[in-house]
C-alpha positions in Angstrom: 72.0 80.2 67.2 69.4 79.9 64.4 69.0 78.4 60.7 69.9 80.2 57.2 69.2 79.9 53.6 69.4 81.3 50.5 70.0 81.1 46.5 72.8 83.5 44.6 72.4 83.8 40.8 69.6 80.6 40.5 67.2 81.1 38.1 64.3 79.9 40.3 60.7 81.2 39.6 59.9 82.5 43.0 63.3 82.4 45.0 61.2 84.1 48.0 59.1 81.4 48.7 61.8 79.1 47.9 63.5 80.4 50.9 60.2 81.0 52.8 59.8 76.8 52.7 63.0 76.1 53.5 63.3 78.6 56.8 59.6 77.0 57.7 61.4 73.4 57.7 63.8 74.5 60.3 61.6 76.8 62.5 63.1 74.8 65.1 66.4 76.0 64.6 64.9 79.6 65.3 61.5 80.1 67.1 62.3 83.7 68.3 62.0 85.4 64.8 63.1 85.3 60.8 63.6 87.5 58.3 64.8 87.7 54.3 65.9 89.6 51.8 65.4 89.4 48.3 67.4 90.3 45.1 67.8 89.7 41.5 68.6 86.2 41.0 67.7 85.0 45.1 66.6 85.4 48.2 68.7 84.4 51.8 67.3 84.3 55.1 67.2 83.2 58.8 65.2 82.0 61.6 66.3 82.9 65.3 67.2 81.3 68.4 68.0 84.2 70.9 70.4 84.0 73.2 72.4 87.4 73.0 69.9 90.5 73.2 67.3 89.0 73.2 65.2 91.5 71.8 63.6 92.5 68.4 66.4 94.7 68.1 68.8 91.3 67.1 66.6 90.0 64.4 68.6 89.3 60.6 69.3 90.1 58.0 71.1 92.6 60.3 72.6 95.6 58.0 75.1 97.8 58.3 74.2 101.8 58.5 74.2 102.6 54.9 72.0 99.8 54.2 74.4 98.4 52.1 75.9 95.4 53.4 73.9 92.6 55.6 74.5 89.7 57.6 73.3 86.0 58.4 74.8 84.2 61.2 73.9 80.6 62.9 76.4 80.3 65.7 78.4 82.2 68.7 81.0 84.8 69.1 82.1 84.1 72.1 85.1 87.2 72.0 82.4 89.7 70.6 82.7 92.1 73.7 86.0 92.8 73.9 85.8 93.2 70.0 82.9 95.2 70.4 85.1 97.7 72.7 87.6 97.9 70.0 85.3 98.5 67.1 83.9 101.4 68.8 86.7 103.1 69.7 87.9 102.8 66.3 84.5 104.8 65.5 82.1 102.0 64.4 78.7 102.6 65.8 75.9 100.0 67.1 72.3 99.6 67.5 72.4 96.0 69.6 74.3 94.6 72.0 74.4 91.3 69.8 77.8 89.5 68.9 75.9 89.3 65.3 76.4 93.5 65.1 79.9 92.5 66.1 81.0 90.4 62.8 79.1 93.2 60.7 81.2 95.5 61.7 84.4 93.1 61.7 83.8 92.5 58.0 83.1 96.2 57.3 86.3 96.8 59.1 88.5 94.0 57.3 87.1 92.4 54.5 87.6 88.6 53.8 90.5 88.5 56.8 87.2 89.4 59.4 87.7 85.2 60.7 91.3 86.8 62.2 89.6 88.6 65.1 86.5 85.8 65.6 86.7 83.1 68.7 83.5 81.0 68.1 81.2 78.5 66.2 79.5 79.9 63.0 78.4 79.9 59.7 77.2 82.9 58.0 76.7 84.8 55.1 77.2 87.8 54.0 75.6 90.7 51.0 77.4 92.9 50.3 76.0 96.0 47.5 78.6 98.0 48.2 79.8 97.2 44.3 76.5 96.9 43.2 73.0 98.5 43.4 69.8 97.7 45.9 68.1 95.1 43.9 70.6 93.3 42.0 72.7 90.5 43.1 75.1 91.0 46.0 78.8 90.0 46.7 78.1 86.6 49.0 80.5 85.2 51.3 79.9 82.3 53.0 81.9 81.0 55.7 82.5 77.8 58.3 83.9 78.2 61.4 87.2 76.7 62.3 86.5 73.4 63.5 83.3 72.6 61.5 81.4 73.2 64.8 78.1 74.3 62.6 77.4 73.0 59.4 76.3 74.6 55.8 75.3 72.6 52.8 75.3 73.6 49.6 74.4 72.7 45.6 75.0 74.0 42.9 72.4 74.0 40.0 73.2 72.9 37.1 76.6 71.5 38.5 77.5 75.2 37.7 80.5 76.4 40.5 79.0 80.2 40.1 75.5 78.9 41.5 74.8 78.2 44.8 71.7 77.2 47.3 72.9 76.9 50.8 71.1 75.8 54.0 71.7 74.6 57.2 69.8 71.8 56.9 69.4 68.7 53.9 66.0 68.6 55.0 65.1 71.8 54.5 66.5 71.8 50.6 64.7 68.6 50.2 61.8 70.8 51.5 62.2 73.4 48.9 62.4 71.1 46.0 65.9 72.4 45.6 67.7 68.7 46.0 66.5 65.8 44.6 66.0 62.6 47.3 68.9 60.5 45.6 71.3 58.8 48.0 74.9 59.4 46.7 76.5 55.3 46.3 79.9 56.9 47.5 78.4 58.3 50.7 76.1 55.1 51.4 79.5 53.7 51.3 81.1 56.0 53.6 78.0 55.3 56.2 78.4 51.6 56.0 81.8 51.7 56.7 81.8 54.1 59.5 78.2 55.0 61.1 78.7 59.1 59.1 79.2 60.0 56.1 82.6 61.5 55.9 82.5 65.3 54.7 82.5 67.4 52.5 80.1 64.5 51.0 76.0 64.3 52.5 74.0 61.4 51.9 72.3 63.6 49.0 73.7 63.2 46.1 75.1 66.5 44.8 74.5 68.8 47.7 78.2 68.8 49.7 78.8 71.0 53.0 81.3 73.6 53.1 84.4 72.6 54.4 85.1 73.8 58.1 87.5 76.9 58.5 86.7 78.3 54.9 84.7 81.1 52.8 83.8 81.3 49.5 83.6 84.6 48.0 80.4 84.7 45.0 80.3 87.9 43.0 78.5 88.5 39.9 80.2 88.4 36.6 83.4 86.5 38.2 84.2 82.6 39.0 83.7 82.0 42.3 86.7 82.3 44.7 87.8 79.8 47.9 89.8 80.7 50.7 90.6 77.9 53.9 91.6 80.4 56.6 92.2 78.2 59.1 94.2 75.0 59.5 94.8 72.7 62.8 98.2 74.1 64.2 101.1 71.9 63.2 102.5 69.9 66.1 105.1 71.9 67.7 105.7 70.1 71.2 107.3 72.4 73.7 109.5 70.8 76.1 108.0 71.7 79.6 107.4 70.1 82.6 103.9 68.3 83.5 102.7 70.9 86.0 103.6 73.5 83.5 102.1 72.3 80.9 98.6 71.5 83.0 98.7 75.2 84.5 98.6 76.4 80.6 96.4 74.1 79.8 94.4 75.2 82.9 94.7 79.1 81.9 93.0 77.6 78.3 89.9 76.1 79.8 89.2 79.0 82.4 88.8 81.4 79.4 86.9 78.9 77.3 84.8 78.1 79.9 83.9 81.7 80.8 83.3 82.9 77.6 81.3 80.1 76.8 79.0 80.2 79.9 78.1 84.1 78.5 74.6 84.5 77.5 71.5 86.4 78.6 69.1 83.6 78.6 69.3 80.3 80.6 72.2 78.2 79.9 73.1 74.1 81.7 75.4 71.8 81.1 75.2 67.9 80.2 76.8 66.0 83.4 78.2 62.4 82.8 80.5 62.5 85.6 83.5 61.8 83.8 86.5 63.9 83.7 85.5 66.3 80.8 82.0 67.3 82.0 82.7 67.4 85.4 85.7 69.7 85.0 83.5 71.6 82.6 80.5 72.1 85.2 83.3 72.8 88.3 84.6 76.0 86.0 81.0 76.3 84.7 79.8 76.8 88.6 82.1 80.3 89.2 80.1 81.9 86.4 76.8 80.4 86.6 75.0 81.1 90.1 71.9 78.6 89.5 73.4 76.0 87.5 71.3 73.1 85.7 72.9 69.5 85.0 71.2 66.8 83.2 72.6 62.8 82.5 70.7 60.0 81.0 69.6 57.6 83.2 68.3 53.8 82.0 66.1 52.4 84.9 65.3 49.3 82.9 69.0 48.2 82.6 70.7 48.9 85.5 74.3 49.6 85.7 74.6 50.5 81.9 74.7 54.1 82.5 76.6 57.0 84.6 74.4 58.1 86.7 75.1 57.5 89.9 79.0 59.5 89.4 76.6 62.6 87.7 74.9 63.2 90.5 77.9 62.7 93.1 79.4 65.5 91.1 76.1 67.7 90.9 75.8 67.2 94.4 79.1 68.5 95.1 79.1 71.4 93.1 75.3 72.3 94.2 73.6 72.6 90.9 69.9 71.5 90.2 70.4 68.2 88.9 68.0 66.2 86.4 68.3 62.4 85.8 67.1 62.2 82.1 64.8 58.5 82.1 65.0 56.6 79.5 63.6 52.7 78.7 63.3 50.7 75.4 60.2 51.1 75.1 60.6 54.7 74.8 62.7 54.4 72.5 61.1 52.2 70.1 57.9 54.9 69.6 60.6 57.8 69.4 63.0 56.8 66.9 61.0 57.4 63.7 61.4 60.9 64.9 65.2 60.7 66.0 65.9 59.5 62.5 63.6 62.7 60.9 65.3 65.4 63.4 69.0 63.7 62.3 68.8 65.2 59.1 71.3 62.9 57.9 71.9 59.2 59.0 74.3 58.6 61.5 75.0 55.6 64.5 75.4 57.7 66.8 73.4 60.9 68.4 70.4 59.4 70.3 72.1 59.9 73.6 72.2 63.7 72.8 68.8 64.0 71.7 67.4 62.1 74.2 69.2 64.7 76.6 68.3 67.9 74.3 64.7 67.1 74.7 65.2 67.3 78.7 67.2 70.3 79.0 65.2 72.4 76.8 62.3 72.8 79.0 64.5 74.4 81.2 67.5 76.4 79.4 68.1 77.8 75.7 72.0 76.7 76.1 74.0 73.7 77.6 77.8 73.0 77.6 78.9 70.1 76.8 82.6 68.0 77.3 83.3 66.9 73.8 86.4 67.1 72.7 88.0 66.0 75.8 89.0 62.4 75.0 89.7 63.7 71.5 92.5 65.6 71.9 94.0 64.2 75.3 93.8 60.4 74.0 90.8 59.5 75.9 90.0 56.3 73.9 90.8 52.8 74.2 92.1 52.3 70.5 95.1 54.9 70.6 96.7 52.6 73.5 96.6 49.8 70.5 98.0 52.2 68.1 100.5 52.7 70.6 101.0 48.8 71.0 101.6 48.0 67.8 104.1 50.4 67.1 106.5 50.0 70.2 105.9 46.5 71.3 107.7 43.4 69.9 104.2 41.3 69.6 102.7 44.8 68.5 104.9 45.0 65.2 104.2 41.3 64.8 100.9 42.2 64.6 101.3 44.5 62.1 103.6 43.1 59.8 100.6 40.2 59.7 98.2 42.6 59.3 100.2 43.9 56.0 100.9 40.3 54.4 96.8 39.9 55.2 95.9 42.8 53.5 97.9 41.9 50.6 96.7 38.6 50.0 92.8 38.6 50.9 91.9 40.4 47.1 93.4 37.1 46.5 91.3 34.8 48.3 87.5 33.3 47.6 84.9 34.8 49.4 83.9 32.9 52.6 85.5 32.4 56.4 89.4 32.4 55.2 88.8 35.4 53.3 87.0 37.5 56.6 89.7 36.4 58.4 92.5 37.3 56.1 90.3 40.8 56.3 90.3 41.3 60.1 93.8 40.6 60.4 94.4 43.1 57.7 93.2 46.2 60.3 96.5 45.8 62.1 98.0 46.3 59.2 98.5 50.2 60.2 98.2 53.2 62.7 95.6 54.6 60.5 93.7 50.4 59.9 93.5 49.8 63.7 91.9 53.6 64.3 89.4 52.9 61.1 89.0 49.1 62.6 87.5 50.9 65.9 85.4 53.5 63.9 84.0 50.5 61.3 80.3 49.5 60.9 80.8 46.9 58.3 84.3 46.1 56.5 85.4 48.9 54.3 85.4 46.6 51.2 81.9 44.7 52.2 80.3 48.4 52.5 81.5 49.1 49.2 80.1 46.0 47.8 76.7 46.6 49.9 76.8 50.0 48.1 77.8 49.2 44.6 80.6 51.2 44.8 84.3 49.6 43.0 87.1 49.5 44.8 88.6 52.2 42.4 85.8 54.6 43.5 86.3 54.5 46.9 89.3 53.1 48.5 89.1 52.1 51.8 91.5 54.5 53.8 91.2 57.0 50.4 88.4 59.1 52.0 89.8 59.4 55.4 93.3 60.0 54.4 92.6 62.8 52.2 90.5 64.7 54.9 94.0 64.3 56.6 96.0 65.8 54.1 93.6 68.9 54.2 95.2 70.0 57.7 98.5 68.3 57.7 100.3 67.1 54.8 102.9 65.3 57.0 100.1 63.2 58.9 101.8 59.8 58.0 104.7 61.0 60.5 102.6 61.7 63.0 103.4 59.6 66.3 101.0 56.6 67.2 99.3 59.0 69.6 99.2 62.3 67.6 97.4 60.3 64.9 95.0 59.1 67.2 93.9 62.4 68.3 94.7 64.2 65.0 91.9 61.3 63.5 89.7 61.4 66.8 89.4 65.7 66.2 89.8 66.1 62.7 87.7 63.1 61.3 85.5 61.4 64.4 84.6 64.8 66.3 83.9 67.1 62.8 81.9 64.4 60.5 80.2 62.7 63.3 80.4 64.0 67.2 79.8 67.6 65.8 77.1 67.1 63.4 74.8 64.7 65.3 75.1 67.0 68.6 73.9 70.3 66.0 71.8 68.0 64.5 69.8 66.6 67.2 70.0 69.6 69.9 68.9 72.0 67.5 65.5 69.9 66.8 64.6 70.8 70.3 65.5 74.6 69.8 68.6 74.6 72.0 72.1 75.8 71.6 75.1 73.4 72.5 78.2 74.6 73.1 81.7 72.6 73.3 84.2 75.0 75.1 86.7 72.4 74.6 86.4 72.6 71.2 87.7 75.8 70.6 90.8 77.1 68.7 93.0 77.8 71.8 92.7 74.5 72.9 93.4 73.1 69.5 96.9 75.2 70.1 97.3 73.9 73.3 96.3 70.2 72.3 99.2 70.6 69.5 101.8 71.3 71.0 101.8 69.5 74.2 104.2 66.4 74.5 102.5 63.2 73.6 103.9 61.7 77.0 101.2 64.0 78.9 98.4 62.2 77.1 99.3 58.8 77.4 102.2 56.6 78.9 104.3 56.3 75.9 103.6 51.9 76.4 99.9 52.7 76.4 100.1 51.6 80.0 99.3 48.3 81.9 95.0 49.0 81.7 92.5 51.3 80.8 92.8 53.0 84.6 93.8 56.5 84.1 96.6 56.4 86.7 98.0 53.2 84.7 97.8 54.3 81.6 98.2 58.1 81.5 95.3 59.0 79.4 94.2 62.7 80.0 97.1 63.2 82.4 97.8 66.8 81.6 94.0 67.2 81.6 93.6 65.4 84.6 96.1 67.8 86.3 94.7 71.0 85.3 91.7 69.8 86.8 93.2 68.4 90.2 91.4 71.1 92.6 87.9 70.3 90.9 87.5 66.8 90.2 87.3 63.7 92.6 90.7 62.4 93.5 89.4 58.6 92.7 88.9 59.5 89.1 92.6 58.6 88.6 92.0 55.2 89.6 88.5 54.9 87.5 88.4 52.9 84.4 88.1 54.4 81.2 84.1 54.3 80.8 82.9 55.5 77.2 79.1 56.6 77.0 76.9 54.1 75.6 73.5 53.4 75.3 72.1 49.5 75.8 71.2 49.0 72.3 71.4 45.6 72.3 69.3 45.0 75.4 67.2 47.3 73.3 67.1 45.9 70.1 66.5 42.5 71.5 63.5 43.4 73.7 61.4 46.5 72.7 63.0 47.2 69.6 63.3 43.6 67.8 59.7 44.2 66.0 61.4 47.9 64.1 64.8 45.8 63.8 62.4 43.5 61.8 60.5 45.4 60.2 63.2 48.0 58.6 66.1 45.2 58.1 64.3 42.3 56.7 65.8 40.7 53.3 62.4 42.1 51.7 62.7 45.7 52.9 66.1 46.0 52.0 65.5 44.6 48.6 61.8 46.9 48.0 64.5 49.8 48.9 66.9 49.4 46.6 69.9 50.6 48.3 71.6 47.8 49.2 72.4 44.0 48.0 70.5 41.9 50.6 71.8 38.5 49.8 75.1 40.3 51.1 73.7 41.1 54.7 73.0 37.1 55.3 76.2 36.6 58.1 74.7 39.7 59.9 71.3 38.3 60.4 72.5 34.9 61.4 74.9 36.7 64.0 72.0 38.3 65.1 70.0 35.0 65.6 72.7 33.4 67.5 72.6 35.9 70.0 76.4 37.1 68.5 77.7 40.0 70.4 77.6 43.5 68.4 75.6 41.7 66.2 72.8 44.1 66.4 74.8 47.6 67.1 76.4 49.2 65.2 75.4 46.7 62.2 71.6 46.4 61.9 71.1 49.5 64.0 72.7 51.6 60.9 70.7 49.4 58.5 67.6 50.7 60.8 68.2 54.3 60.6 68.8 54.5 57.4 65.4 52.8 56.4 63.7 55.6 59.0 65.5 58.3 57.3 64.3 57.3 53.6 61.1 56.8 54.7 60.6 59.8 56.5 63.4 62.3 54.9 63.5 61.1 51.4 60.7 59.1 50.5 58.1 62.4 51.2 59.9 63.7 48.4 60.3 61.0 45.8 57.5 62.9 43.3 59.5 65.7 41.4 58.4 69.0 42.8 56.5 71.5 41.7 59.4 74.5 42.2 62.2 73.7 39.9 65.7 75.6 39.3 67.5 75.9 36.0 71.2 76.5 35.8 69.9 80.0 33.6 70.2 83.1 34.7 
């Protein structure tokens, strides 16, 4: 795991240090070592977190024997020995036992087409002189991982396609001087609506991140070439019973699981004590002889957390369990930083950092169970997706929801409209998921934004990520959208990036076996009936309503048998109780009518309903609505705002 950088072809006046600045804003990402290389027209480099040979021998750029082709790599390959067997009977030599060696080899061996024989999470570059001298510019590819599990952003100078900076962090362009601290309208929009900013936008404008299973191929003297290598599987359901169907399944997790566990430093595992962690840490356990487990615990508002049913399970798997103590007040002098480390605004990800900050005085790695609920129909809003479609009062709903969303352009602002508006999010499958993943109405966050409805449409954004993977999403069944939205759109843009985000500030590598390729395979093609009871069952009980069944099953012999009569119980933190106790003062101070207004950002008159929500006591008044409004002040002041005066390093779209 570490952090990379670089410039291709940027005429910059000291690309070294460029990429000296920007590897010193992410030494966190990498406290075991760095390294560059420099070249006509750039520089690239990396810092390193070691968790695979941990020796100086593993240190990057790693280059191949000639010296003519290196690598950078922030990530895991978690097939790299059996690969590493095959490459060296095939007569490819190494000097590490690193799973970075591994991909060197893989791409001296096949070229652009080295993703075909790569289970894992990365990003990475590649320079290649091997049609070119020492010196001068290199071939670069770049390249995301499958399911967007790490993140690279890039700008181009100039708006020029054949120039590129990358990093893995905004912070560390901003750093650099190689981005300029302008919030993109479009992607303020985007975070109003939802809590992220939906890729391959960032808040910044004119820096984008690389979409996830793709490369792009930079050479000198040609146009830039892209290549997506790697699409979700289409659904294919195979007609099978349940038990078969949870013994593949099973067969799935045991390899993820065991190849993810790998390492040769200390690796945990966050504990909830739901189904997905706990089945995670019961698989964990057979590979892992001292195994730590960490959950959040909330001693100043009892009841709102899981802690009690983490440390059952810890108990009963014997692993060295930590309860992770958290209050409000806490909170309040840490979130200035939680906003910093975030890199880019988002409602969620405290829970994770919070929990990062624990396990990393003990381990370099944790596992953790996303991805569970998102492709086995863990969450309350696909059983209404599910209503609507196959219940009389459900497609009543909807049709409402249609004639609403027709007429409110046509009605005055004011209660009747907001009405007119809420009924509108039964309007669709796709309205009711974006109704459950909404901050503020999509067409009040464009307002708040200054963004026209012909810019950004409300659905536009999320429907064209969509498209990407399957062009056929609108035929999806009520519960194959659900997940194909809760994977391809919640768990990417938002899950993923906050849990890189906000681990990584505390130097330590997560890993989400669940979110792995073969599962994605698995997800795809298992019968919808398996996830959820095709009625989205009586309540939110497991047993009642099906959710996770196949999961459930594969995981019979490890988890409690009363978890099939336990309630559906999402993870959240008390940020109400929060907000109204230790927090009001920074709720205050960030959201007032005069600090929105000195920032610039957004219309305050437009925000009046949410602040007298919030003085009524309304419930949800404070989170998600004014706790987005809060971050994002934190992050301007302390990501943005340091950089407001134009910097001293500049880049030209020259040569």
């Amino acid at each position: 795991m570490c952090g990379i950088a670089g410039l291709w072809n940027v005429n910059h006046p000291q690309p070294g240090a460029a990429v000296r600045t920007m590897l010193d804003a992410m030494r966190h990402r990498g406290p075991d070592g760095d390294g560059m290389v420099e070249y006509a027209g750039g520089a690239a480099g990396m810092v390193r977190l070691a968790l695979v040979d941990l020796s100086s021998r593993g240190q990057q750029p790693l280059w191949s024997n000639d010296g003519r082709v290196a690598i950078l790599f922030n990530g895991e390959m978690y097939n790299f020995r059996e690969e590493r067997e095959r490459l060296a009977a095939a007569g490819y030599t190494f000097r590490t036992t690193t799973d970075t060696e591994v991909l060197l080899n893989l791409y001296l061996e096949r070229g652009l087409d080295f993703h075909e024989r790569v289970r894992g999470m990365y990003v990475l570059a590649f320079l290649d002189w091997r049609q070119t001298s020492p010196g001068n510019s290199p071939v670069m590819v770049l390249a995301r991982g499958p399911l967007g599990i790490k993140h690279l952003y890039l700008t181009n100078p100039g708006g020029d396609p054949n120039r590129v900076i990358f990093s893995s962090e905004v912070r560390a362009l901003l750093a650099a001087g190689l981005a300029e601290p302008r919030v993109d309208p479009e992607s303020l929009a985007s975070y109003l609506a939802h809590g992220f900013v939906v890729q391959t936008k960032t808040m910044l404008a004119g820096v984008r991140m690389l979409e996830p299973g793709t490369l792009e191929r930079y050479a000198p003297g040609e146009p830039v070439s892209r290549k997506r290598f790697w699409k979700l599987p289409e659904v294919e359901s195979r007609a099978e019973t349940l038990d078969a169907a949870a013994e593949r399944l099973r067969s799935v997790l045991d390899e993820s699981v065991r190849l993810h566990a790998l390492a040769d430093a200390p690796i945990g595992a966050f504990l909830s004590g739901g189904i997905d962690s706990t089945g995670i840490v019961g698989l964990m356990r057979r590979h892992v002889s001292l195994l730590r487990t960490y959950t959040v615990k909330f001693p100043d508002v009892p009841g709102t957390d899981e802690a009690r049913e983490a440390a059952e399970a810890a108990k009963v798997f014997d692993c060295l369990h930590t309860d992770v103590e958290v209050t409000g007040r806490e909170v309040a002098d840490i979130l200035p930083r939680f906003a910093f480390e975030l890199d880019q605004p988002s409602v969620d990800g405290l829970n994770t950092w919070l929990i990062s900050r624990a396990a990393a005085r003990d381990v370099k790695g944790v596992l953790s169970g996303v991805g569970g609920d998102e492709w086995f129909a863990g969450y309350p809003v696909t059983r209404r997706m599910v209503r609507y479609e196959t219940t009389f009062n459900g497609r009543l709903q909807a049709l409402a929801g249609q004639l609403a969303s027709v007429s409110a352009g046509w009605i005055p602002n004011g209660r009747l409209r907001e009405r007119a508006e809420n009924l509108a999010t039964r309007r669709s499958a796709l309205a009711t998921w974006l109704q459950a993943h909404s901050v503020f109405r999509g067409t009040l966050a464009r307002r708040m934004a200054g963004v026209s409805a012909g810019q950004l449409g409300e659905d536009a954004s999320i429907e064209a990520v969509l498209a990407i993977d399957d062009p056929h999403w609108r035929q999806e069944s009520p519960v194959g959208l659900s997940c194909l939205l809760d994977t391809r759109v919640y768990m990417i843009h938002q899950l993923l990036r906050d849990s890189d985000a906000t681990s990584m500030a505390h130097s330590l590598e997560l890993r989400v076996p669940l979110v792995d390729a073969k599962l994605a395979s698995f997800a795809r093609s298992c019968p919808d009936e398996y996830k959820l009871n095709m009625d989205g069952g009586a309540n939110s009980e497991y047993q009642s309503s099906g959710a996770k069944r196949v999961l459930i099953k594969a995981l019979a012999d490890i988890l409690p048998p009363s978890i099939a009569t336990r309630r559906k119980r999402g993870f959240t933190l008390p940020f109400e109780h929060w907000m109204r106790g230790p927090l009001a003062g920074l709720v205050e101070d960030t959201c007032s009518h005069e600090t929105i207004k000195r920032r610039g950002l957004i219309d305050p008159e437009l925000l009046g309903p949410v602040r007298q929500a919030a003085r009524s006591q309304a419930s949800g008044s404070l989170y998600p609505a004014l706790w987005s409004l809060m971050i994002l002040e934190l992050w301007c002041r302390s990501v943005l705002d340091p950089f407001a005066q134009p910097a001293t390093a500049t880049c030209s779209a020259g040569v």
